[in-house]
Structures are given as C-alpha cells and as structure tokens.
N, C-alpha and C positions, 0 to 999 in steps of 0.2 A: 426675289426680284419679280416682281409684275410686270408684264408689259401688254400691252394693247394699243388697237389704232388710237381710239379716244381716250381723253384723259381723266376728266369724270368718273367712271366708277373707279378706274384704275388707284385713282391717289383717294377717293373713297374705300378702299381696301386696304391700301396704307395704313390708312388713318386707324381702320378696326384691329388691325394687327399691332401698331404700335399702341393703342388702347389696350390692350391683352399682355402688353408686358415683351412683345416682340419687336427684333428691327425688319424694316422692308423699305425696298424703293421701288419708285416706277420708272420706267422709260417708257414712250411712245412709240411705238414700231408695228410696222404692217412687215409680218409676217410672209407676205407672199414674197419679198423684194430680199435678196441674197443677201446686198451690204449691210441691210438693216438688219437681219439676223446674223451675220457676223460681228457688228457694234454690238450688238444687245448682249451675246454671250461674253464678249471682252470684256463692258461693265462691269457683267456677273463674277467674271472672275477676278476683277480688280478692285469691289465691293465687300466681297466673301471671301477669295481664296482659292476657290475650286470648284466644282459644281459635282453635284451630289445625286443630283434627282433634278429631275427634266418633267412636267406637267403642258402637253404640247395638245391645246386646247381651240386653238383660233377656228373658227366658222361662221359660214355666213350663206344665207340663202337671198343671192339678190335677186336673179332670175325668176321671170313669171312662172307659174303651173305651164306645161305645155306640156305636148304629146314629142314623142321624141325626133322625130320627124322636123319639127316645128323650132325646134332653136336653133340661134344662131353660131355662125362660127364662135365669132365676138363673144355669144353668154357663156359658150363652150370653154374657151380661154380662160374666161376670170371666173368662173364655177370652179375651175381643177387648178387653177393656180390658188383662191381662197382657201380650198376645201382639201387640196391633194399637197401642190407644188411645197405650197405652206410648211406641212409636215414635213415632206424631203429636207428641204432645206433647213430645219430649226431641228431633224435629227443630225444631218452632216456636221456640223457646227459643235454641236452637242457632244456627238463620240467624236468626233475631233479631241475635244477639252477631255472629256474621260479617257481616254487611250492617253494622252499628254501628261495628265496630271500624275504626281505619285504621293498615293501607292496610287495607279488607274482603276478605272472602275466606276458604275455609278447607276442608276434604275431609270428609264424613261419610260412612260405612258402616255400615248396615243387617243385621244378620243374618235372613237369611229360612231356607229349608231346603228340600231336596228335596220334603218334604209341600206344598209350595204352589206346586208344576209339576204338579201334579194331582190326580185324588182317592185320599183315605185311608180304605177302609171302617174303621169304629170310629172315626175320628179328625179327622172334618167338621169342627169348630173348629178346632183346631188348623190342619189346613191351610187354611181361610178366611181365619185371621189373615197366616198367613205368606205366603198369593197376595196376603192385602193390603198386606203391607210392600213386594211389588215393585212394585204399581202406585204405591205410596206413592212410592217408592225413583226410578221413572222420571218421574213427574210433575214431580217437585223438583228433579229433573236437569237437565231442561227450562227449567223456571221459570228460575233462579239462576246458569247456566252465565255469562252477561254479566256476573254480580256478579263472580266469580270464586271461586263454590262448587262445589268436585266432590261428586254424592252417588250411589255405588254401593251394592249388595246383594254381601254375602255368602250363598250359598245352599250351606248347611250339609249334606253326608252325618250317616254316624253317626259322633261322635266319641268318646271313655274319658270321660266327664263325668257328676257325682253326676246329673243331669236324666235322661240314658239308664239309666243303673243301675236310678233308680227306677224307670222306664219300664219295663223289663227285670221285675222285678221286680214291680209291681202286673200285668204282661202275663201271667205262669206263678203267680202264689196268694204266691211267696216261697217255692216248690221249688225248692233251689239247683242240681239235676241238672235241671232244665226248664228254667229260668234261664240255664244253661249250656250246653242244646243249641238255645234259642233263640237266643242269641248267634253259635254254631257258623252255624246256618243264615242270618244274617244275614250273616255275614262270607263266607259262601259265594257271594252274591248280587253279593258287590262286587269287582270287575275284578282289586283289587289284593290280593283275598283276608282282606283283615282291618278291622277298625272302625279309625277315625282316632285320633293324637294326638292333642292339643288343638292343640300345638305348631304340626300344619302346617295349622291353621287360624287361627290367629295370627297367621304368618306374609302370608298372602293379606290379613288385614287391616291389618297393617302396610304392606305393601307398597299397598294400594290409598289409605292415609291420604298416604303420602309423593309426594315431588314426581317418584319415580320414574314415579307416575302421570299424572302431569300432564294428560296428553289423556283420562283414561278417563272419562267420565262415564258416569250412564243404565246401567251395565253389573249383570248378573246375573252375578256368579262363582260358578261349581257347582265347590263341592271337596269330593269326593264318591267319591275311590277312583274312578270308573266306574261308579259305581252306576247310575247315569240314562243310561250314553254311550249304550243303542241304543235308546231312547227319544224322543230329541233329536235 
C-alpha cells in the first residue's frame, strides 16, 4: 500500500511495482491528520489481510531557513505535525493492527535523518522533529518487543530526492550555478564523496522491515555516505 498527499508519483509507483510482477495500491492521505491515518491502515488491511511491515516515510520541509528565535508559532505547529505528529500517529494505528492481528506482530521503520543527531543552525524544527522520531522510534521498541513488533529508525544522509532539490534550491534564491556548487560542497563533506540514491536507502529499509532482521530492534541506522562517521 502507498500512500501520500499527492497522487502522481504515488500511482507512478504503482505502476513500477505492478510492472515487476507485484500487486500495490494507492491511497491519498496526509499523514499528519489521525482519521486519515486510521482510513489508510483499515484499507491496508482490508486489501492484504494484515499488515506486516510498516515503512513510515512522510516529510516535508515547508518552513524558511531561520535562526531559531525567528519562527513562527504557526511554522512550529505544521513542522512537528509534518515531520513528528505524522509518525505518532501512523505508529498508533499500525501496533494497534499488529497487536490485533493473529499470530500479532510485525517490523516498522521510522525515517529520521542526520538533522536530528544534533543541531541545525537555520533548521531547529526540522531537527526537533527528526530527534523526536528517535526517541519516538526507541521507546516503542521497548514497549512491544514481547508482542513481537520490531520498530527501528532509519536516519537518512542526503539523498537525489524532489525534498532535497527543493531544499537546494530555496537554500541559493533558485541560482542554478549556487545551486550547483552548494551541492558540490555538500558532497565534499560526505566520506563517500557524493549525495545518496534513493535506492541504497531503500534498501536499509527493506532489509530492517524483513525477517533478515529479526533481532534488530530500538536501532538508529545512519546511511549517510559517512557523513556523521567522526562525529559519532
């Protein structure tokens, strides 16, 4: 099951999965809003059967660069409701249906991101929310281990995705030569010399939903090029 605010890439992904020999569908849902993450999960299981694995992905940086000081209540609110509230809600739902279901049980993953292993001058929300998917992320781990819910953190470097681009992009005015050499210096930063696919961050959350994982709980995975390695 896919789901996202827009529908565009959503049923574009569809499409590449039912191409491959897979079934998939999409719903439309903003994550931030409780009834729509209660819809979305009932589909899922009225689609499938059960739900299995949880990939709880949603984020958005609407909010200008500011000093911290300098935002608003208002961008304060929909920054942690995007970026924080989102995840509370779309795990509640989720071990709801895993504790429910029999046999119970089931793997979720969290995207947090390097912004929230520490501070971000300009970008206090943002990393507020994403240090709170970890505590969020380890708490639950804790909690539901005995059910037999695994729930890790992916903690996201930079990866080729429309969210950095724009990021990129409102960071230099939309100077494509600034643009470009903010990139350069970003990629300079990271170990492995360049910003990520999406691909081998996908990968990390496959593998952490599957039973390859089976012992991992409570875990922070940093795939991140190196970005963070002498930090940590």
């Amino acid at each position: 099951m896919i789901a996202a605010r827009g529908a565009d890439r959503g049923t574009s992904v569809v499409r590449e999965i039912e191409s491959a020999g897979g079934k998939a569908l999409f719903v439309s849902a903003d994550v931030s809003r409780a009834g729509q993450v209660n819809a979305l999960v009932k589909q899922t299981v009225e689609a499938f059967g059960r739900l299995d694995c949880a990939f709880n992905n949603a984020a958005a940086v609407e909010e200008p660069f500011a000093l911290t000081a300098d935002f608003t209540e208002e961008q304060f609110d929909r920054s942690l409701a995007l970026n924080l509230k989102s995840v509370w809600l779309s795990m509640r739902e989720e071990i709801g249906q895993m504790l429910a279901q029999d046999p119970p049980g089931g793997a979720i993953v969290n995207t947090s991101s390097v912004n929230g292993l520490g501070g971000v001058p300009r970008g206090a929300l943002y990393a507020a929310a994403k240090a709170g998917v970890l505590a969020l992320t380890k708490s639950a781990a804790l909690e539901y281990a005995s059910n037999g819910i695994r729930v890790n953190a992916l903690v996201a470097g930079a990866f080729q995705t429309p969210m950095l681009d724009d990021a990129m992009t409102r960071a230099t005015g939309g100077d494509p030569a600034a643009k470009a050499a903010l990139a350069q210096r970003y990629a300079q930063m990271v170990a492995t010399g360049r910003i990520g696919r999406p691909e081998e961050a996908a990968e990390a959350a496959v593998w952490l939903c599957s039973e390859a994982a089976s012992y991992v709980t409570g875990h922070s995975m940093i795939v991140d090029g190196g970005l963070t390695a002498s930090a940590r």
